[in-house]
Backbone as CSV, one residue per row, in Angstrom:
resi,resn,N_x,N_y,N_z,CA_x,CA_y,CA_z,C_x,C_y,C_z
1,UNK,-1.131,11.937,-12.275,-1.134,10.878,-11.284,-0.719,9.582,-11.978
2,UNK,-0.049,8.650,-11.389,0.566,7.752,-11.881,0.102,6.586,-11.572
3,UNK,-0.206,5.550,-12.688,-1.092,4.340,-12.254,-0.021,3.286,-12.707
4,UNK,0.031,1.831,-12.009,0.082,0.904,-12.641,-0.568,-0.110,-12.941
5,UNK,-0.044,-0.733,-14.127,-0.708,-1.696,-15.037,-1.050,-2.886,-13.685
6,UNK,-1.987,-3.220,-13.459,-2.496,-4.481,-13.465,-1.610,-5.488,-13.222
7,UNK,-1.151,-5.998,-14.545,-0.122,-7.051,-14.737,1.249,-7.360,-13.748
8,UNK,1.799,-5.380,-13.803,2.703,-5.313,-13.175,2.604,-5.855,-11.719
9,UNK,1.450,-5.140,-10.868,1.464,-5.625,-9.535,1.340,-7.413,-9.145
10,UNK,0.797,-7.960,-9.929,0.747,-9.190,-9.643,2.146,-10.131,-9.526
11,UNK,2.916,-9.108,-10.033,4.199,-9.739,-9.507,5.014,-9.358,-8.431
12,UNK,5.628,-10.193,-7.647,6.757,-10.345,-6.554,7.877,-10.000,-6.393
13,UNK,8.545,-9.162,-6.230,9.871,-8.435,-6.219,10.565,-8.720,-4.912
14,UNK,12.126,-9.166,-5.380,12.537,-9.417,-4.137,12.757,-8.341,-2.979
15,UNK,12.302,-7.356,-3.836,12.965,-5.864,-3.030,10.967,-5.145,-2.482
16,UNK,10.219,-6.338,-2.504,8.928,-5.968,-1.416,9.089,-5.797,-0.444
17,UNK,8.181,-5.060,0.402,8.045,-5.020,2.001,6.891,-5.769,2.109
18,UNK,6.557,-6.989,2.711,5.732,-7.982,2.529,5.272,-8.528,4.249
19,UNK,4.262,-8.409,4.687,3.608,-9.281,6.039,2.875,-9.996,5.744
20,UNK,2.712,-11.279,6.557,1.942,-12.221,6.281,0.347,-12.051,7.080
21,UNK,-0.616,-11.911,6.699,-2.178,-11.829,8.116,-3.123,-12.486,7.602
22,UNK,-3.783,-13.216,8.463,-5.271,-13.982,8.376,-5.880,-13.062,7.521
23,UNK,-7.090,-13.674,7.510,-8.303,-13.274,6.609,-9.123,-14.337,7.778
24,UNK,-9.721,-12.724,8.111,-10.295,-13.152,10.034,-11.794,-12.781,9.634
25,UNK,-12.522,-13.257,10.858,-14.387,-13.849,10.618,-14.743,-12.136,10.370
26,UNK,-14.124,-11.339,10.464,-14.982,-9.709,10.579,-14.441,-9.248,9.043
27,UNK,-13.484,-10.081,8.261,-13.173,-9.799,6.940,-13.925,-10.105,5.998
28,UNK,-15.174,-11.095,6.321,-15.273,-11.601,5.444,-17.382,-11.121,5.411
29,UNK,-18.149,-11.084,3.881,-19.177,-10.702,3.939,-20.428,-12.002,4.038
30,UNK,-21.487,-11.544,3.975,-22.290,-12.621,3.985,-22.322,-13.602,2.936
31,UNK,-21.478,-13.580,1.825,-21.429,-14.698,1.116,-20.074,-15.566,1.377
32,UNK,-19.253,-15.200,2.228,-18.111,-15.707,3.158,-16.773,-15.331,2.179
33,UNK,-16.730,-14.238,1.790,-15.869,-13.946,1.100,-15.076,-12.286,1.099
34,UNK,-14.186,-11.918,0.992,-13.998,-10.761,1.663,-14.453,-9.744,1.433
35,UNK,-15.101,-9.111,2.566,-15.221,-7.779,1.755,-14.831,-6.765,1.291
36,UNK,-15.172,-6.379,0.163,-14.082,-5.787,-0.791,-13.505,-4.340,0.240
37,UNK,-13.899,-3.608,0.925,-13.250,-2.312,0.788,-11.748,-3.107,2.542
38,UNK,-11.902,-4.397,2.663,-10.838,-4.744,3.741,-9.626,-5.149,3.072
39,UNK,-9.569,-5.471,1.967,-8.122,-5.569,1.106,-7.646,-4.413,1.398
40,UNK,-8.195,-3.032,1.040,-7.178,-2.091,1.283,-7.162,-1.365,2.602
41,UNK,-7.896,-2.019,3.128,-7.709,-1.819,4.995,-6.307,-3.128,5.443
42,UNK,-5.875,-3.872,4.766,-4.827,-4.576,4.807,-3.449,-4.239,4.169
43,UNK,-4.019,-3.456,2.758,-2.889,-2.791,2.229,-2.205,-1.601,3.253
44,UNK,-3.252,-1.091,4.001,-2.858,0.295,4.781,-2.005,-0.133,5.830
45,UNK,-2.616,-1.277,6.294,-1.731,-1.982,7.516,-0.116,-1.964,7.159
46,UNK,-0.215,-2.371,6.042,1.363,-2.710,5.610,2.060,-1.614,5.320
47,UNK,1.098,-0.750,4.985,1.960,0.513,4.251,2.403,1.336,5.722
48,UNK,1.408,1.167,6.922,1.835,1.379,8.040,2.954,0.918,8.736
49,UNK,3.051,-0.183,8.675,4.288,-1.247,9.561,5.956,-0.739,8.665
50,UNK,5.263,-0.485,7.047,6.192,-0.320,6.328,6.670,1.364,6.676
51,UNK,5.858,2.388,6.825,6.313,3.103,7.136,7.497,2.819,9.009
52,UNK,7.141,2.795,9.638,7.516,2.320,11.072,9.013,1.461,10.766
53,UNK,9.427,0.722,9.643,10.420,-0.307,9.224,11.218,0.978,8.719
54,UNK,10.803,1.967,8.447,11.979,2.888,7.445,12.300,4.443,8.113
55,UNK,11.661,4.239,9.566,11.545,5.612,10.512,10.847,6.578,10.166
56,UNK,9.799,6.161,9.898,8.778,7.241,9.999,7.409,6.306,10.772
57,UNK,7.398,6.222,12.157,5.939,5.733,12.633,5.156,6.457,12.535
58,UNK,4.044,5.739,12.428,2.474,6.800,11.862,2.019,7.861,12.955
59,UNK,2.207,7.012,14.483,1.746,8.290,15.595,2.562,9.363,15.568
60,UNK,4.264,9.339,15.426,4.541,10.461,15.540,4.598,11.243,14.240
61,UNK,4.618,10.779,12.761,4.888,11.269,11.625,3.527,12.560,12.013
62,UNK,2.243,11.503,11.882,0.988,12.532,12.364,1.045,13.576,12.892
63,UNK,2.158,13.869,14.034,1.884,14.923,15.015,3.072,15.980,14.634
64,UNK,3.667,15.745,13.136,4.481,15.841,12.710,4.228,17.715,11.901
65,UNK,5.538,17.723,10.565,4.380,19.263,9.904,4.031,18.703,8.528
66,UNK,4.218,17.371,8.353,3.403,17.181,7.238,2.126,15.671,7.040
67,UNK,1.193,15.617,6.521,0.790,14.808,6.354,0.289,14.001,4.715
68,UNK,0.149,12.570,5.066,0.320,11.811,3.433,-1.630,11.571,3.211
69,UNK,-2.183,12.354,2.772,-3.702,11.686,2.455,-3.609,11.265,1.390
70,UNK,-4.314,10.188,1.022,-4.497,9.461,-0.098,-5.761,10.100,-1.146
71,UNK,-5.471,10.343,-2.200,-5.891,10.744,-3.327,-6.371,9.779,-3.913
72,UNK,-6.187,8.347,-3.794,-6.808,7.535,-4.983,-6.634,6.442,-4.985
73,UNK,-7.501,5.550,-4.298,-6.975,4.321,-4.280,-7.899,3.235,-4.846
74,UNK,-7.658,2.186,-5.248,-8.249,1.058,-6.188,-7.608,-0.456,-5.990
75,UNK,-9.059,-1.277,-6.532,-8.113,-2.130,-6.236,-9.061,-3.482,-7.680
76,UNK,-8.018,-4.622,-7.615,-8.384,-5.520,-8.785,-8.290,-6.866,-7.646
77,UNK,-9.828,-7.732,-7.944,-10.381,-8.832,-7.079,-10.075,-9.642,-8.080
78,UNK,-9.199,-10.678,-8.337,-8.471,-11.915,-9.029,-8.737,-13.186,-8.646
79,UNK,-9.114,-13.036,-7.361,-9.491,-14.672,-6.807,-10.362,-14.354,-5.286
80,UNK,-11.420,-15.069,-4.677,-11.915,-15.135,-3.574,-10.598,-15.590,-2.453
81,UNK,-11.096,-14.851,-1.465,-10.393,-14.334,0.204,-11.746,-15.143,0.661
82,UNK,-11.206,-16.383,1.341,-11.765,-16.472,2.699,-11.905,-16.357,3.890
83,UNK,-12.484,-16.326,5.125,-12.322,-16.616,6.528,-11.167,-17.730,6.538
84,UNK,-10.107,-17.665,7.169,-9.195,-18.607,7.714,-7.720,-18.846,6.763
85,UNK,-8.351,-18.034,5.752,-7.176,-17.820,4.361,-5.800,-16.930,4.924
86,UNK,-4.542,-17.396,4.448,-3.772,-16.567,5.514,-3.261,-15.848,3.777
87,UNK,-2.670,-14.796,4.515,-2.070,-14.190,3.005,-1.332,-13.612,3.362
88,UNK,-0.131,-12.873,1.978,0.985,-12.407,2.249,0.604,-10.947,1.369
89,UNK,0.122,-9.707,2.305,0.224,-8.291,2.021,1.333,-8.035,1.143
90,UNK,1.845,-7.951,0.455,3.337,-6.713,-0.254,3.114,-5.396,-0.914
91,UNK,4.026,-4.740,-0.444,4.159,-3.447,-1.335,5.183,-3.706,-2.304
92,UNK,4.825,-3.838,-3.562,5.496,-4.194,-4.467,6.124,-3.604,-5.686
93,UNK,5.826,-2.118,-5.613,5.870,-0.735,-6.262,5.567,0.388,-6.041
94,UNK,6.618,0.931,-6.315,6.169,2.722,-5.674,7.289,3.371,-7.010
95,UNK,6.704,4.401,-7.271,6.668,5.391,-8.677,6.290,6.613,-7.566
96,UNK,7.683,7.710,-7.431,7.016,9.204,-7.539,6.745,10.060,-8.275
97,UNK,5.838,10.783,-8.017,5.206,11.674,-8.966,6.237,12.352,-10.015
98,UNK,5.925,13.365,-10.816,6.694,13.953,-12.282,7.425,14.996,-11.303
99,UNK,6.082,15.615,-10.975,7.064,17.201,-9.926,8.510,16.818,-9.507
100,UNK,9.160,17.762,-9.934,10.089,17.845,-9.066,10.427,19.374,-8.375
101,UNK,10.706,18.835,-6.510,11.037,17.710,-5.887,9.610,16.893,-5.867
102,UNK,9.561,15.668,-6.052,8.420,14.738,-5.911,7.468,14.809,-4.361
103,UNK,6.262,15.034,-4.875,5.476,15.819,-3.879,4.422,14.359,-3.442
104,UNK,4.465,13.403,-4.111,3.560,12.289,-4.319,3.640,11.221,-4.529
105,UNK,3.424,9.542,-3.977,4.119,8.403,-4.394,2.810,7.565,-4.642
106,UNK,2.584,7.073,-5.570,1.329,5.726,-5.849,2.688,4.447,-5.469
107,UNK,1.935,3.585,-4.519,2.538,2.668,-4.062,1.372,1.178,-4.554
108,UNK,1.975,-0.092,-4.890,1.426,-1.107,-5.578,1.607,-1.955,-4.582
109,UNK,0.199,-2.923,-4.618,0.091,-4.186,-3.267,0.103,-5.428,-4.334
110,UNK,0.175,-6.021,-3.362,-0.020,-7.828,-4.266,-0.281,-8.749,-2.787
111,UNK,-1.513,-9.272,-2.820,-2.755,-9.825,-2.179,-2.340,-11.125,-2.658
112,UNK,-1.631,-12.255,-1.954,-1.563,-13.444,-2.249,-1.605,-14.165,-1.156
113,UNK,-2.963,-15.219,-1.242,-3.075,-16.484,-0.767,-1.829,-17.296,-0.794
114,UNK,-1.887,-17.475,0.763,-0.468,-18.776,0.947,-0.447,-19.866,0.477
115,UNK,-1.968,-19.843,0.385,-2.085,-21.502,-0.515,-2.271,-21.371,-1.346
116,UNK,-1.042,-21.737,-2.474,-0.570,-21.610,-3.693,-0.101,-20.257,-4.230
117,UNK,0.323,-19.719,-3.239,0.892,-18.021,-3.865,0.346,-17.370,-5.124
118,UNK,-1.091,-17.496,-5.157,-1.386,-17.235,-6.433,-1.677,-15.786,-5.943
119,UNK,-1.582,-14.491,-6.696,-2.177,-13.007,-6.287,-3.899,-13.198,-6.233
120,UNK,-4.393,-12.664,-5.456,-6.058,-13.114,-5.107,-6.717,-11.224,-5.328
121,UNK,-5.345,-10.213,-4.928,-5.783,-8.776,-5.678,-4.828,-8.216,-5.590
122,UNK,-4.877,-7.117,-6.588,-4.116,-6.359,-6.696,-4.619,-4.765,-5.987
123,UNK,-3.318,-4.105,-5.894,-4.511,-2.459,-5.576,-3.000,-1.677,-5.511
124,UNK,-3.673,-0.244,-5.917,-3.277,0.625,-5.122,-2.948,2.077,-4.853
125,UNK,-2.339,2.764,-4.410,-3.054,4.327,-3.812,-1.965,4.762,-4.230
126,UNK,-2.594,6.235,-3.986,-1.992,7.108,-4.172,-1.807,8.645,-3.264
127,UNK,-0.991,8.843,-2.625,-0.618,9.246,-1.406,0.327,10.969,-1.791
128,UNK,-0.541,12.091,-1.293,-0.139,13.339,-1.636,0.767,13.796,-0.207
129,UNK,2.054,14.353,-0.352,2.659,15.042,0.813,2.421,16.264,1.028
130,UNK,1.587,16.876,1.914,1.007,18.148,2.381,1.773,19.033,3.589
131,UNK,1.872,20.524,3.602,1.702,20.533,4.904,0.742,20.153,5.694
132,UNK,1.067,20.379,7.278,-0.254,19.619,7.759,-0.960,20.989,8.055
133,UNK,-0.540,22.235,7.934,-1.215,23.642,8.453,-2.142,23.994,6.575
134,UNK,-0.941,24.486,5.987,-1.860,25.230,4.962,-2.209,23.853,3.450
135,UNK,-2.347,22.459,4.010,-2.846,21.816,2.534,-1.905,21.874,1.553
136,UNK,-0.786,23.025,1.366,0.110,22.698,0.312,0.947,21.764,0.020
137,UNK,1.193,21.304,-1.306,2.483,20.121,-1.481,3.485,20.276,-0.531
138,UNK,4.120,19.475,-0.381,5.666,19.145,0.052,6.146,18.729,-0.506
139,UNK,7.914,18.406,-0.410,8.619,17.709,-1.259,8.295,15.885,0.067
140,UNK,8.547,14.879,-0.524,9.075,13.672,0.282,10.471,13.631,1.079
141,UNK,9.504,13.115,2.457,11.382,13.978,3.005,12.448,12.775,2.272
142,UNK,13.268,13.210,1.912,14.601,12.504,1.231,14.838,11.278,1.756
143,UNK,14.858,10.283,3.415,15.033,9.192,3.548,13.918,8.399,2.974
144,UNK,12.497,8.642,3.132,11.424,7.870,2.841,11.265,8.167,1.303
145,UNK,11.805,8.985,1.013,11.883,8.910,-0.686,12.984,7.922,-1.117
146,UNK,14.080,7.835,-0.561,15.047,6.558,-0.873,14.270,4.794,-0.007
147,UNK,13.372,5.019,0.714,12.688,4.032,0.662,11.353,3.558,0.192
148,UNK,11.048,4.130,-0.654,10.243,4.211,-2.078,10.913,3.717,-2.784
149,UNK,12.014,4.821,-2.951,12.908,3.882,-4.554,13.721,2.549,-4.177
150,UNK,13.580,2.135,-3.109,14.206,0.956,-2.744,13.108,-0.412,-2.872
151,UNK,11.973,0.188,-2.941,11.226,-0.642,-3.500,11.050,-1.083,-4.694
152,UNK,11.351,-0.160,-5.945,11.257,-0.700,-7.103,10.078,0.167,-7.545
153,UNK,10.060,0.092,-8.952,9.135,0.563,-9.388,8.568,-0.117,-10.821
């Protein structure tokens, strides 16, 4: 399984898929700061919209013969998320797996506050292609694998 460094995600690539979203009153915990497991309920958002941008939408991919569960996801808290904080989601790396044909993509976020574009977290998963009947690998179907590698790695 393939991880990246830390360092790497905190940077900006012009070749991200990037949305901008609040940091809204149900994001945030009783010390007014986010709670941690909604960063990657924001990363998913994007990785959603991002799927939908490259033809694969999530309702029909689902009803589809394969599905992507995530194997592993993480994330690095760099700066406090507030209520009213707007930020810019990116997917900022994607690496497929060794197998070949590549059965698996860890994709990289970068969590930056608009005010002052500083990265506030980093994270990110790691996503297995299955059938959706018997659990076995798949290969990535070939367009969404060229929009992986169009992201950079």
């Amino acid at each position: 399984m393939f991880r990246f460094e830390r360092e790497r995600l905190r940077e900006r690539s012009e070749h991200a898929f990037a949305r901008e979203m609040p940091i809204r009153f149900q994001d945030v915990d009783a010390a007014g700061i986010i709670f941690y497991p909604r960063v990657l309920e924001l990363c998913h958002d994007v990785y959603v919209e991002f799927l939908a941008s490259v033809g694969f939408p999530l309702p029909e991919a689902l009803r589809g013969p394969f599905i992507t569960p995530i194997r592993h996801a993480e994330a690095d808290y760099l700066r406090p998320l507030r209520f009213g904080d707007r930020v810019e989601v990116a997917i900022v790396a994607a690496q497929m797996g060794a197998r070949s044909p590549a059965t698996e993509v860890t994709l990289g976020y970068r969590v930056a506050n608009l005010n002052g574009n500083e990265p506030a977290a980093v994270a990110q998963t790691v996503h297995t292609f299955v059938d959706r009947k018997t659990f076995e690998r798949v290969s990535i179907p070939e367009a969404l694998e060229r929009a992986f590698r169009a992201l950079g790695s």
